[in-house]
Backbone bond lengths (Angstrom), bond angles and torsions (degrees), N, CA, C in turn:
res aa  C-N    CA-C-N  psi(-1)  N-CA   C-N-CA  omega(-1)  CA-C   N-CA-C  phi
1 X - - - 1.456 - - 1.538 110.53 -
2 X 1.349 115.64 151.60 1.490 113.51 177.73 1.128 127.58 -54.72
3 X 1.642 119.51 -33.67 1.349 121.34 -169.45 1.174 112.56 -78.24
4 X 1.512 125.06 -2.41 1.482 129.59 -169.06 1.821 87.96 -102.70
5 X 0.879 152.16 -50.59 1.294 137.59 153.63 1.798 136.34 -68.90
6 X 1.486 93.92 44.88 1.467 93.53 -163.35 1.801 95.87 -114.22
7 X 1.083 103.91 -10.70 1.801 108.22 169.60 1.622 93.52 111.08
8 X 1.257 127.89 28.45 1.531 138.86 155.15 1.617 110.88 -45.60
9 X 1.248 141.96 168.14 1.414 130.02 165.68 1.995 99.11 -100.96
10 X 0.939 95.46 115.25 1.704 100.03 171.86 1.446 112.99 -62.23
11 X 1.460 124.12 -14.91 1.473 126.38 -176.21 1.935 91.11 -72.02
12 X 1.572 112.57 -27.68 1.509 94.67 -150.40 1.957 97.79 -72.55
13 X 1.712 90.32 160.69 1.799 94.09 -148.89 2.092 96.05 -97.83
14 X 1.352 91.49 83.92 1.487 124.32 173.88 1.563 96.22 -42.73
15 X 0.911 131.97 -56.64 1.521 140.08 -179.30 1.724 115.92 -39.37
16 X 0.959 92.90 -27.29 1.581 118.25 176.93 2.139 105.35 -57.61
17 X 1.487 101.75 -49.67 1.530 87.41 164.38 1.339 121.65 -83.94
18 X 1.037 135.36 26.25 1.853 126.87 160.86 1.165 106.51 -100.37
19 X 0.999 108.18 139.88 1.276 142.30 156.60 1.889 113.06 -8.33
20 X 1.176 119.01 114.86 1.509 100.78 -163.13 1.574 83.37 -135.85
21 X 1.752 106.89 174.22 1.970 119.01 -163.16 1.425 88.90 -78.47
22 X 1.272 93.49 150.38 1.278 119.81 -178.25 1.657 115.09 -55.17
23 X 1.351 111.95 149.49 1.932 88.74 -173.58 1.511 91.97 -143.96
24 X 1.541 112.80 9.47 1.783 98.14 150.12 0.867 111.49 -70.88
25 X 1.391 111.03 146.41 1.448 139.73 -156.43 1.870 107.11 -119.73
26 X 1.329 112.84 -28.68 1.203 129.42 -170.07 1.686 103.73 -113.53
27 X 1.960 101.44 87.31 1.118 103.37 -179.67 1.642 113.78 -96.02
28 X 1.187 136.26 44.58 1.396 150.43 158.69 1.363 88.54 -76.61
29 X 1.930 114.02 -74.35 1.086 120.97 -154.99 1.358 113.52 -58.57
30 X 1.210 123.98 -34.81 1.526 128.49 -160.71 1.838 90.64 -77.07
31 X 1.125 118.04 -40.40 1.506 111.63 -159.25 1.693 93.82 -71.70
32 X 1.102 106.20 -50.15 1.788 117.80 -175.66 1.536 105.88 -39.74
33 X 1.392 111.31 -55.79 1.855 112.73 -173.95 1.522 101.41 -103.16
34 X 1.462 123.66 6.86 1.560 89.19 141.16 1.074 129.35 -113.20
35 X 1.725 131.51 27.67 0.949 159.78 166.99 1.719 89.39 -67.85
36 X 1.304 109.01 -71.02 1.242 134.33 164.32 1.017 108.87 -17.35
37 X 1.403 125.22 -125.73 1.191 132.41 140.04 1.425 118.46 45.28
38 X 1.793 120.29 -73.67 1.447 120.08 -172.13 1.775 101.01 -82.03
39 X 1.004 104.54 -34.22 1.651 93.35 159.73 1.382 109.13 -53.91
40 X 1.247 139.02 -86.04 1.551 125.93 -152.52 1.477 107.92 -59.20
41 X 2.061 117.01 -17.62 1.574 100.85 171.97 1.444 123.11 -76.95
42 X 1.768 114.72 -14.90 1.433 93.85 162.74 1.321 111.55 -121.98
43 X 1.279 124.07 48.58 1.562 121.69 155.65 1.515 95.38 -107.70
44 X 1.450 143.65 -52.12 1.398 138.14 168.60 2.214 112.71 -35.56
45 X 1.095 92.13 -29.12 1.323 110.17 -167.26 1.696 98.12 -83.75
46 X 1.066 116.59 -75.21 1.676 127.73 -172.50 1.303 134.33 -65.06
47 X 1.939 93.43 -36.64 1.438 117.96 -164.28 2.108 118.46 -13.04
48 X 1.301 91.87 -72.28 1.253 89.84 164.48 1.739 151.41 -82.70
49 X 0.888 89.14 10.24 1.493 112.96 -164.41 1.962 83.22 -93.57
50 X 1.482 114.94 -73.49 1.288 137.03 -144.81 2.008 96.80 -106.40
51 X 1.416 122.64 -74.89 1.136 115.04 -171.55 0.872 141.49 -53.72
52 X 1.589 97.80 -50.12 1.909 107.10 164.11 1.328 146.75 -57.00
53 X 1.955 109.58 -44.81 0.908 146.52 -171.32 1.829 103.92 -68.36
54 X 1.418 94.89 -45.91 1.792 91.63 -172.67 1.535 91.16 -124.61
55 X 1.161 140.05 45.01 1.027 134.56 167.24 1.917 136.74 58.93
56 X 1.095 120.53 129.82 1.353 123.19 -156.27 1.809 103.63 -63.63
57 X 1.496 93.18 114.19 1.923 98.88 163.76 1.134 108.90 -43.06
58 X 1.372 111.22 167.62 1.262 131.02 162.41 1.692 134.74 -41.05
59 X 1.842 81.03 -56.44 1.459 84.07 178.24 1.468 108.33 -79.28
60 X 1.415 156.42 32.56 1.078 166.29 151.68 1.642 128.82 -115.49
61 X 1.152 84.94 8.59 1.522 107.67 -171.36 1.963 115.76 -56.99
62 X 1.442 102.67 -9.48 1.071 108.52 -166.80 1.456 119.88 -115.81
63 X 1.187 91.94 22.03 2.360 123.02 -167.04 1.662 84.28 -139.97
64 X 1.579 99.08 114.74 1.078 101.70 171.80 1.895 100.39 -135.32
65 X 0.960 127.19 158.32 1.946 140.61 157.06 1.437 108.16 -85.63
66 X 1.145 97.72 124.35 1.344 101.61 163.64 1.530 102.06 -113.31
67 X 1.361 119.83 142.89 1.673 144.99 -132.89 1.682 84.63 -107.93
68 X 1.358 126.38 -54.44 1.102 140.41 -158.09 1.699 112.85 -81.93
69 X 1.263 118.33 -35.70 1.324 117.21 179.77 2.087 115.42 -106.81
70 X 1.529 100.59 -8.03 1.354 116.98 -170.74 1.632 117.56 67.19
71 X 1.532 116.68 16.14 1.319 103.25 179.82 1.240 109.57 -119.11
72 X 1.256 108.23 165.72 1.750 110.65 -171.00 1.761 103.29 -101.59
73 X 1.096 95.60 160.19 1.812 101.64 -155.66 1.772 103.55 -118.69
74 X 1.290 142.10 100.10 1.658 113.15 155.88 1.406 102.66 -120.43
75 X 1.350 96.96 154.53 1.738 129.17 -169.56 1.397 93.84 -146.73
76 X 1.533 85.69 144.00 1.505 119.08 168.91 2.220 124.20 -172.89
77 X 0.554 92.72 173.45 1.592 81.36 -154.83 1.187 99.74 -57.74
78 X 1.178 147.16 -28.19 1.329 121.26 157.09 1.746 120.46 -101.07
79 X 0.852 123.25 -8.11 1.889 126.94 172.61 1.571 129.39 -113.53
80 X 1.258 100.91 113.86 1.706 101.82 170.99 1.083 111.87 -133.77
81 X 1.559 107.21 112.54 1.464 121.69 -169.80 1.556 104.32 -150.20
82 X 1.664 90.70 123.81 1.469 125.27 178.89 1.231 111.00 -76.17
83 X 1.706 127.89 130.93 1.295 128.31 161.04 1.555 113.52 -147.84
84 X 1.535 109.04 176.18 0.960 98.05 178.67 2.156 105.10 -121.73
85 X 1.040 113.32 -169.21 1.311 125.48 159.84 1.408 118.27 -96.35
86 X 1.178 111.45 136.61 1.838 118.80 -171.03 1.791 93.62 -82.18
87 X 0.890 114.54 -34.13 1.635 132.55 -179.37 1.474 105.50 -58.64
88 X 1.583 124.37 -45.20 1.270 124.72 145.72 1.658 139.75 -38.05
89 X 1.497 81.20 -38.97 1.754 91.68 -160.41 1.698 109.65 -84.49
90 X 1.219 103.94 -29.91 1.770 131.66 156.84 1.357 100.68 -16.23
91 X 1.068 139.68 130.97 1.579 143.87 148.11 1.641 102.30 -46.27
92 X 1.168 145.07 152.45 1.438 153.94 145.18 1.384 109.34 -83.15
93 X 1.335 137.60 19.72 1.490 153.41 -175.81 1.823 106.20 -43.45
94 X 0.948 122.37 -166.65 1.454 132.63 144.55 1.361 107.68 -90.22
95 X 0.648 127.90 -45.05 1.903 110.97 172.10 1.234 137.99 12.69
96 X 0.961 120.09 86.11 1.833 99.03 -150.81 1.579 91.43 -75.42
97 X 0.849 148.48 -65.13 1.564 145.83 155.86 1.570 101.80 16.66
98 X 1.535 95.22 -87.22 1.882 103.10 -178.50 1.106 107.04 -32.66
99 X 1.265 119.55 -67.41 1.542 141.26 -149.45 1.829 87.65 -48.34
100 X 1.499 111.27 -68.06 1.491 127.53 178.58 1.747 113.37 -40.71
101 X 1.251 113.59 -38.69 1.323 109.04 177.14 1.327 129.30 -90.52
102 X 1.857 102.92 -11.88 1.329 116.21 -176.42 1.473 105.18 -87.41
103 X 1.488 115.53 -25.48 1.820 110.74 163.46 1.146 139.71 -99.18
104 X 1.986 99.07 3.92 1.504 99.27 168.87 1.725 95.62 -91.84
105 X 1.314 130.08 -24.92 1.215 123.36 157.55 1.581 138.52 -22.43
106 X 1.330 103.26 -45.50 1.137 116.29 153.76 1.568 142.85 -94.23
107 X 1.162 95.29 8.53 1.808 94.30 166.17 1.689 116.55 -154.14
108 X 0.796 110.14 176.69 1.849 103.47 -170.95 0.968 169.82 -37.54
109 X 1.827 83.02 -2.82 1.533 121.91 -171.28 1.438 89.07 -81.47
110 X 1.394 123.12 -32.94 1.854 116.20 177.64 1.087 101.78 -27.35
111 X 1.519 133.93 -40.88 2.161 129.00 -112.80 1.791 88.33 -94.82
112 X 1.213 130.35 129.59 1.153 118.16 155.89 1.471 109.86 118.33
113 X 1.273 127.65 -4.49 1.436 131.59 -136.54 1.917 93.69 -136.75
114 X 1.192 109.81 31.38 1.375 97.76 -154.24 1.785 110.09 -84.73
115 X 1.791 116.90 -31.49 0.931 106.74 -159.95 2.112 91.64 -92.78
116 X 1.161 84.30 -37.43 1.800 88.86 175.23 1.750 117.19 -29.29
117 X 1.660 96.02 -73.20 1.306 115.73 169.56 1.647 114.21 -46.54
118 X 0.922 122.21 -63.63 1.478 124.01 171.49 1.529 113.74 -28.36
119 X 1.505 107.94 -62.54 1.343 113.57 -161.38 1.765 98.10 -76.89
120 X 0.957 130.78 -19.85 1.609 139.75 170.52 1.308 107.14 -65.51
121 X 1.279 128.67 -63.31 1.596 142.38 176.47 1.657 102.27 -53.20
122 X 1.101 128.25 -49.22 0.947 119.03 -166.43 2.028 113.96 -89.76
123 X 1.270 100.87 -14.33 1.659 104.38 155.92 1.496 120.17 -55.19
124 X 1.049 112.82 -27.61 1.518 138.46 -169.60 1.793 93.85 -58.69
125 X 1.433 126.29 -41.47 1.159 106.84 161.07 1.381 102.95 -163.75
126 X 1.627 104.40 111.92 1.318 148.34 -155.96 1.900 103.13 -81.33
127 X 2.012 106.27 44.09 1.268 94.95 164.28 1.622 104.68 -123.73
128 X 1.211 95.90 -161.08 1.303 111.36 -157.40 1.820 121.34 -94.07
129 X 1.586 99.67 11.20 1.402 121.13 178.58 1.883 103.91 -106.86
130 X 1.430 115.19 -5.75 1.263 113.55 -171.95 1.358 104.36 -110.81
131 X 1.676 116.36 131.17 1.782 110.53 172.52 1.041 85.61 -155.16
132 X 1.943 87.45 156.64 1.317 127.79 171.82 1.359 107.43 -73.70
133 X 1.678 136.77 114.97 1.222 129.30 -178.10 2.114 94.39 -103.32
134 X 1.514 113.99 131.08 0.973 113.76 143.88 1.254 137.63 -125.14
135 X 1.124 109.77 177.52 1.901 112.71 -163.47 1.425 115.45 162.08
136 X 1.561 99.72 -171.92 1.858 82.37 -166.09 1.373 81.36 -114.43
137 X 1.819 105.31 178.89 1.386 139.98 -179.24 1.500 106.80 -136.45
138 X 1.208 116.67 123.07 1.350 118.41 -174.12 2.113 109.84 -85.34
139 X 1.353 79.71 126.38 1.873 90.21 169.24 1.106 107.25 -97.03
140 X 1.587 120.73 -158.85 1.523 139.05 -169.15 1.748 116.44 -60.97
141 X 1.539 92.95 -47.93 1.618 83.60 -175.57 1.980 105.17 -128.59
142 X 1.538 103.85 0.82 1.649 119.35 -166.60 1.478 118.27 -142.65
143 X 1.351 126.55 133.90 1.421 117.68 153.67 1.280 113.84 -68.73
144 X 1.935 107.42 136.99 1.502 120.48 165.60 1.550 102.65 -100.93
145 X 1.421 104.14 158.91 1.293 115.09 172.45 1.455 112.25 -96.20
146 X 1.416 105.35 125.14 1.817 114.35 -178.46 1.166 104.95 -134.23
147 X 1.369 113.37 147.15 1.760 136.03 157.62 1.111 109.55 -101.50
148 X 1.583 99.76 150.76 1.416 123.03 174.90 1.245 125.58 -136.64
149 X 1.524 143.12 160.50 1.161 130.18 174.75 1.841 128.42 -112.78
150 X 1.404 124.39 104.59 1.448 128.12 -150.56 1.366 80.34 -98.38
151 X 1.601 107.73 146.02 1.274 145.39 167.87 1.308 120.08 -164.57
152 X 1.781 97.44 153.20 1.245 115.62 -148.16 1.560 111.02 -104.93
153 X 1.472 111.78 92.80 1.843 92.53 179.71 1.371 105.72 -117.53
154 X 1.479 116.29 140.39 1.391 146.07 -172.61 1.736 99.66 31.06
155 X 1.554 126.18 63.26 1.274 147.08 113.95 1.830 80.92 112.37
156 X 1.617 110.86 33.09 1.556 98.54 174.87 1.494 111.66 -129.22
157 X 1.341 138.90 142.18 1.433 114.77 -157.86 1.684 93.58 -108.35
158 X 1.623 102.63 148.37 1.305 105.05 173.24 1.326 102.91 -145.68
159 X 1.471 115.92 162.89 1.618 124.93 177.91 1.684 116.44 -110.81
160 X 1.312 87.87 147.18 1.381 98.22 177.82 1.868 101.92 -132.05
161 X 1.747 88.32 118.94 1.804 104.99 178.34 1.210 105.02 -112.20
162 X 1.261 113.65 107.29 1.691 118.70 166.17 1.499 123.20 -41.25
163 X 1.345 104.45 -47.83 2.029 98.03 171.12 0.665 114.46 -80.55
164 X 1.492 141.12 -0.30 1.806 138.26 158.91 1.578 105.51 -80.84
165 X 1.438 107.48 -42.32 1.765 104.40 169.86 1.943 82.72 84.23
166 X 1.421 130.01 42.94 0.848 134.72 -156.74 1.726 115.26 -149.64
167 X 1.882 109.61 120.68 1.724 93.02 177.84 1.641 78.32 -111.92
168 X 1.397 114.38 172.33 1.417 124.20 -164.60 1.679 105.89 177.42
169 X 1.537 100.16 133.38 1.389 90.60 169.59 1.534 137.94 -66.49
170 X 1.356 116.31 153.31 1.842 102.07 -157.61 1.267 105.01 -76.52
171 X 1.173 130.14 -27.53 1.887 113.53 -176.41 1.508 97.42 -70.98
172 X 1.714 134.83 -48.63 1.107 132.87 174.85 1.906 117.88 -33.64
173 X 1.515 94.71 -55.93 1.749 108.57 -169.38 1.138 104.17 -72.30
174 X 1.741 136.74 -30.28 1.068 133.60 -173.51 1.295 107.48 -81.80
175 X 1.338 133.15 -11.59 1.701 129.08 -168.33 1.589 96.23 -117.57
176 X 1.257 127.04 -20.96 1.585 103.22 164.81 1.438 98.07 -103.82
177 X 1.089 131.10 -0.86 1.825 96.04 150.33 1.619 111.23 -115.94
178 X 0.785 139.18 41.26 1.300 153.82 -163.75 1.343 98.39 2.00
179 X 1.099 121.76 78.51 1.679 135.72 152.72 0.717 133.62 -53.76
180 X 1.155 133.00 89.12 1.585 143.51 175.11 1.802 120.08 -80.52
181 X 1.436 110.81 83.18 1.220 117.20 172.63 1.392 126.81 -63.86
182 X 1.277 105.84 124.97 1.445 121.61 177.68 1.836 122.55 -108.33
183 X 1.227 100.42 -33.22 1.956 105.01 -176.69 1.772 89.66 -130.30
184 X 1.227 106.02 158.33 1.586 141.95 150.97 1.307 148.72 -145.26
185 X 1.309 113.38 80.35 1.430 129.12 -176.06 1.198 130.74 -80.49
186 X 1.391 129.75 118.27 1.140 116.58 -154.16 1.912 100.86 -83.13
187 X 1.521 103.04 -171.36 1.707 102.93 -175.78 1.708 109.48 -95.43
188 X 1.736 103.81 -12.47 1.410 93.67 -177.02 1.699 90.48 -83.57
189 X 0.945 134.79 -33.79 1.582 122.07 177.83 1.397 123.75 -47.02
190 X 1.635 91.80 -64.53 1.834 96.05 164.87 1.435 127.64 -30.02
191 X 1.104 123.55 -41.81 0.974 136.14 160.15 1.595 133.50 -66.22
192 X 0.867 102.37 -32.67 1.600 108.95 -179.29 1.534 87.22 -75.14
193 X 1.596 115.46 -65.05 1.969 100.19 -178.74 1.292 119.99 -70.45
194 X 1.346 126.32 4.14 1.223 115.64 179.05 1.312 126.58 -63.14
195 X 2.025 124.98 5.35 1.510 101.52 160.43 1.279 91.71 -94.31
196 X 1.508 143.92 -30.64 1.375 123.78 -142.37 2.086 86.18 -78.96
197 X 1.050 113.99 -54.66 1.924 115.38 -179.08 1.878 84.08 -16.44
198 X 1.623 113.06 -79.49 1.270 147.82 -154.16 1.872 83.90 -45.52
199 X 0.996 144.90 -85.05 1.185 160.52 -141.18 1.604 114.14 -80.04
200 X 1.614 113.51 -34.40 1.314 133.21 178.55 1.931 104.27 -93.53
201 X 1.054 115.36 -26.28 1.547 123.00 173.87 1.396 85.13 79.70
202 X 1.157 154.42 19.47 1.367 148.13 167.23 2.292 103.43 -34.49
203 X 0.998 86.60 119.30 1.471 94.67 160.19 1.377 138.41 -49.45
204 X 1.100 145.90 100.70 1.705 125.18 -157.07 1.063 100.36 -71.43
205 X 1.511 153.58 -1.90 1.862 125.00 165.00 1.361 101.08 -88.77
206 X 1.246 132.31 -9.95 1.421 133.22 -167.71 1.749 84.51 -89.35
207 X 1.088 127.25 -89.88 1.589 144.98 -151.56 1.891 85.38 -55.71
208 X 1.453 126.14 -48.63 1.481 113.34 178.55 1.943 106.42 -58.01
209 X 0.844 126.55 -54.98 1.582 139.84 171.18 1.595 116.93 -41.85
210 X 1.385 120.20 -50.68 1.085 142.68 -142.48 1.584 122.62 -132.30
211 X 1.408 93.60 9.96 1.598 107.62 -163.17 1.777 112.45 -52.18
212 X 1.199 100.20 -50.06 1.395 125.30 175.46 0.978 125.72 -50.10
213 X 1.209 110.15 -48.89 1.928 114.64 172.11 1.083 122.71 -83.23
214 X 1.594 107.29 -30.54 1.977 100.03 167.82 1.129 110.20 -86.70
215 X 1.508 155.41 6.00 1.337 137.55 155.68 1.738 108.07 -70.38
216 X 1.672 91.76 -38.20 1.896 93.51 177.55 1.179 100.67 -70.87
217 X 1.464 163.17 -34.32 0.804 148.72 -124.35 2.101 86.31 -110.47
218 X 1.436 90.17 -47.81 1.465 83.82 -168.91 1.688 116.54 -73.62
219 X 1.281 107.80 -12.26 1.868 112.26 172.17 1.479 96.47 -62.51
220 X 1.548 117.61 -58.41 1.113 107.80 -164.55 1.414 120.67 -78.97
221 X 1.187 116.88 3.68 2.165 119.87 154.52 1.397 89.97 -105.09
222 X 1.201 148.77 47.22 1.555 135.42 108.14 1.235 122.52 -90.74
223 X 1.501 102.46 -22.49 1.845 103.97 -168.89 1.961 99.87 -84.45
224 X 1.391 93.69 -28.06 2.199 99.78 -175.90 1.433 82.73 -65.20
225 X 1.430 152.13 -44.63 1.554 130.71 -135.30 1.162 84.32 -112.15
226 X 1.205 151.16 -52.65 1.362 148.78 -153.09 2.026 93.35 -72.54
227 X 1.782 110.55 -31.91 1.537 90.38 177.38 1.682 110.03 -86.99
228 X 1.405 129.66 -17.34 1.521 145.65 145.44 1.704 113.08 -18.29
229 X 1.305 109.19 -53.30 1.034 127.07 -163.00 1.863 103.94 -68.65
């Protein structure tokens, strides 16, 4: 691939984005929010199709919409945390774009798309209060590596995760999925490398992870050829 000959350092420890054993330690908690967890992935997912329309089951009984403020509500004896749907927040425009993102939003085509989507969403406005946060999220037996997108409204930070189909405040989003941040790139950067990513085929969990060392890496195979020369 190009980016492996683009003047990257091959020492840097690439291994670092797979998937590595799980290292929560506190499996109460992990079972508790991903109990969690698969609830808000298919009420974000269904909501209207299934919850609203015929009314919330039982076992969901505790995720409710409120009609009047547009945000979605769950409680339980110890958690009450307000969010909304990104699928909401979407313009309903003609757009065929929107339109396209507002219905893969809701069903499965989200799954998989996390650092891509991120770094797309967060072009959306190319200042210096918006970043790509990555890091892992612990599953059943391994941490995966996920991105997210933090933004700043009226001086409070919240995230927006495309495969949750979910904006949420960040101390909230970070403690039911226990997010463990590792990189933060902001969106005016993304942008500034977004031809060399484009041109180098750089990977987005690599270039989100690694941002830092392959721009150094690549000054310094301009500065060796330019003294070559």
């Amino acid at each position: 691939m190009e980016y492996l000959n683009c003047g990257m350092n091959e020492k840097t420890d690439y291994e670092f984005a797979k998937p590595i054993e799980c290292s929560i330690t506190d499996k109460d908690k992990l079972e508790k929010y991903g109990w969690l967890f698969l609830k808000l992935q298919l009420y974000t997912m269904y909501r209207d199709k299934f919850f609203v329309p015929f009314g919330i089951r039982r076992e969901y009984s505790n995720i409710r919409y409120d009609e009047e403020s547009k945000n979605n509500v769950y409680i339980d004896e110890n958690i009450n945390i307000v969010f909304k749907l990104l699928s909401d927040i979407i313009s309903a425009s003609n757009n065929k774009e929107e339109k396209r993102i507002k219905k893969e939003l809701t069903s499965k085509k989200r799954f998989h798309k996390c650092h891509e989507a991120s770094m797309n969403f967060a072009l959306k406005d190319d200042s210096d209060s918006v970043f790509v946060l990555t890091g892992y999220v612990p599953s059943i037996d391994e941490e995966l590596l996920h991105s997210v997108v933090e933004i700043d409204i009226l001086n409070k930070k919240y995230i927006i995760d495309y495969t949750q189909n979910i904006v949420m405040k960040k101390e909230d989003y970070f403690e039911i999925n226990q997010f463990r941040q590792i990189s933060k790139v902001s969106s005016k950067t993304i942008k500034e490398d977004a031809k060399i990513i484009d041109e180098l085929q750089i990977p987005h969990p690599y270039y989100l992870l690694f941002r830092d060392e392959i721009m150094k890496d690549l000054n310094k195979n301009k500065k060796s050829l330019k003294l070559e020369d």
